[in-house]
C-alpha positions, -999 to +999 in steps of 0.1 A: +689+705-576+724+719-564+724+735-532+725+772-542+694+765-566+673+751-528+685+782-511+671+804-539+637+779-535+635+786-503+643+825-499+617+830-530+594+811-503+601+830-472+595+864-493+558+850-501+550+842-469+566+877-459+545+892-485+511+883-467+509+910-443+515+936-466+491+928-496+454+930-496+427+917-528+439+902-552+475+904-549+470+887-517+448+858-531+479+855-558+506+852-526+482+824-515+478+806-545+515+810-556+522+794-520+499+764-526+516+759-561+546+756-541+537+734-516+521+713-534+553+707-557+566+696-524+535+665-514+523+686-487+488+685-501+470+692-469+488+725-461+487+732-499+448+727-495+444+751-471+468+781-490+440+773-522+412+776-504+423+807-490+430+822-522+397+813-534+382+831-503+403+862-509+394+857-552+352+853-542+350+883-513+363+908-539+331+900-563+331+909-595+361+929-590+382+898-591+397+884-620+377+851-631+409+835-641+426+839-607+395+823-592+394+793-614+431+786-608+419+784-574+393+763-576+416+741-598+443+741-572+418+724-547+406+702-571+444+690-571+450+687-537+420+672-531+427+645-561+456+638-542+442+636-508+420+607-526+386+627-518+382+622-558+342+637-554+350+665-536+381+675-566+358+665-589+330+694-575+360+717-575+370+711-608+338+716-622+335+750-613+370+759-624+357+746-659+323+765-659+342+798-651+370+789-682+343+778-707+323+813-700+356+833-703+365+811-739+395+800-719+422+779-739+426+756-710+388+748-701+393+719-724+423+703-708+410+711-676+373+697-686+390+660-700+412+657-663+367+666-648+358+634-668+378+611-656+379+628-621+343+619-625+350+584-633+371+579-603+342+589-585+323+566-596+297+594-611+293+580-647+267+600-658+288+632-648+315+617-670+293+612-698+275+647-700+316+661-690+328+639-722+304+645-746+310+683-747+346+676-746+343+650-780+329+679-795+353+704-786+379+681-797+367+672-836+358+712-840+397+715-831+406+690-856+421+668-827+406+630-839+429+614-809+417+633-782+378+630-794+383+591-797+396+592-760+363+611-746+342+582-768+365+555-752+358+571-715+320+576-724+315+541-733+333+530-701+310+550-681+277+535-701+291+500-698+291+507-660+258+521-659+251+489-679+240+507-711+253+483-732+244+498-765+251+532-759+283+520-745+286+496-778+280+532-803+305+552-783+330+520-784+324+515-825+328+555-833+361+555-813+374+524-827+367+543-860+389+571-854+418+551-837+418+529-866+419+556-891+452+572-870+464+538-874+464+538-834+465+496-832+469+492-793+438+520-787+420+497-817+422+466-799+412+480-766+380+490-782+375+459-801+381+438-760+350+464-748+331+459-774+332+422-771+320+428-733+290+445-746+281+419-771+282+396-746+261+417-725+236+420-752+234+382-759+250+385-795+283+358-789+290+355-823+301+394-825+314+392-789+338+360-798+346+379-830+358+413-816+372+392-788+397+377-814+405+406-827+415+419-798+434+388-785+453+389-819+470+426-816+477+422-779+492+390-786+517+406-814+522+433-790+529+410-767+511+432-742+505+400-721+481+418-694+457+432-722+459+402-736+444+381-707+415+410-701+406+402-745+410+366-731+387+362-704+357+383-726+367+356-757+360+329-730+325+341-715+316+347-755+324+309-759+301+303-727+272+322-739+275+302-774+270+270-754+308+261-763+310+251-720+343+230-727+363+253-747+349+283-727+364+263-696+392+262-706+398+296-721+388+304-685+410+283-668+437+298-687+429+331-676+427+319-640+461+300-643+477+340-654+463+356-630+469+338-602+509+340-608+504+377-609+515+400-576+497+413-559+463+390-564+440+409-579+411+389-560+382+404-576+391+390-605+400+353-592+366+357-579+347+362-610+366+342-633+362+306-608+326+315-597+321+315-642+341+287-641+318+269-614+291+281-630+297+262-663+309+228-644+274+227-634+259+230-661+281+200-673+275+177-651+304+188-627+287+193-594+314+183-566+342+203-588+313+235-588+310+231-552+340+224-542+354+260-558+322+278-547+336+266-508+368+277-511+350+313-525+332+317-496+357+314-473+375+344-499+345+367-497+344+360-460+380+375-454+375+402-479+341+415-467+313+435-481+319+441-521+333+409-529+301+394-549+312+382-584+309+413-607+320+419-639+356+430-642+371+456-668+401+468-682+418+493-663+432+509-694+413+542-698+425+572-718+448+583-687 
């Protein structure tokens, strides 16, 4: 931006703000929003906050005088300043009802808007908001003809099943978007189905399919050479390998894992932590009791430093659809 196009910026700015005193409805609530938009651009998310929430004031005291587009854009504003701000429930709630008003006006936009609520949702940790958000969307998406952005919603759905440990609806949502990815001849999007799936194999005591889907996925990421993918397909081929009673060779798998991801900055210590307690796991069951305690020691003193939440847990991919 030259220096002529910030003075314009800020002039265009200055007249908005000297708008506001003599506007009332909904020109007003436009000043305000067009003011948030603006600030917003610039990272001052608080003060853009505010401008929104002002707008949608201005937008809900005029009834049903007001136009149900202006109020939704409001509502949508806050949802992004909140997003940013980090309070991902509260944009999430604000989303959501900048959705409902689109989808009852037929909106264009309601879709768009309703696939950024799902994984809004997600970040909130509100999976079965995601999934009810999702499952409209999917639908929306294959009436539209749009195959990619319906195997996305599956992809997200079965990430929020897997975490509310359904394994097998997680599995059917998994399969059905591994279908349509692999009928776009979308290999990376394939293969991260295929290291999912393999978690919920696992989960559902079937290793044979888990090590099998595992492969598969190990095999694309490895031609890809998408090395951190690869180590994610990695470590579910390993605890398949564990759950077939192949200890050694799922020991090592595991031990490779833990070898990557310990060179990796900065430590991703959840994920040390799941991968040795496995690992100590499986040493006692062979025999390996002073090498099980010895890692479950140095653990402790891990967990210790990094407080409440550090139990072993299951980790996933980060990889969702955006």
């Amino acid at each position: 931006m030259n220096e002529d196009e910030g003075q314009d910026e800020l002039v265009t700015e200055e007249m908005l703000w000297d708008r506001i005193p003599e506007v009332n409805g909904e020109e007003r609530a436009n000043t305000y929003y067009e003011l948030s938009a603006r600030i917003f651009a610039r990272g001052q998310y608080d003060e853009a906050l505010a401008l929104a929430e002002t707008a949608r004031d201005i937008y809900s005291e005029l009834g049903a005088s007001a136009p149900s587009e202006g109020l939704a854009q409001a509502y949508s504003a806050i949802g992004y300043n909140l997003n940013q701000l980090k309070r991902m429930d509260e944009a999430a709630t604000a989303m959501s009802k900048a959705v409902e008003i689109l989808r009852t006006n037929k909106s264009p936009i309601a879709l768009e808007l309703a696939c950024t609520l799902g994984e809004w949702w997600y970040s909130s940790k509100n999976f079965q908001k995601v999934i009810e958000t999702m499952e409209e969307c999917a639908q929306e998406h294959l009436v539209d003809g749009n195959q990619i952005g319906a195997a996305n919603d599956l992809h997200l759905i079965g990430c929020a099943h897997r975490e509310l440990k359904n394994y097998s609806a997680a599995l059917d949502s998994f399969t059905k978007a591994r279908e349509i990815f692999k009928a776009e001849r979308e290999v990376i999007h394939v293969a991260r189905c295929d290291q999912k799936i393999a978690s919920c194999f696992t989960e559902l005591g079937d290793g044979e399919a888990a090590l099998s889907a595992a492969r598969k996925s190990i095999d694309v990421f490895e031609t890809a050479h998408d090395h951190r993918r690869e180590t994610f397909a990695l470590f579910e081929y390993g605890k398949a390998e564990i759950l077939l009673k192949k200890l050694d060779d799922g020991l090592a798998t595991l031990d490779n894992v833990l070898t990557i991801i310990t060179e990796d900055e900065p430590k991703d210590f959840d994920f040390i932590l799941d991968v040795e307690s496995r690992m100590a796991k499986v040493m006692r069951e062979l025999g390996r009791i002073d090498d099980a305690n010895e890692i479950e020691r140095r653990l402790e003193s891990v967990r210790e430093t990094l407080g409440p939440g550090s139990e072993p847990q299951d980790v996933k991919d980060q990889w969702l659809p955006f």
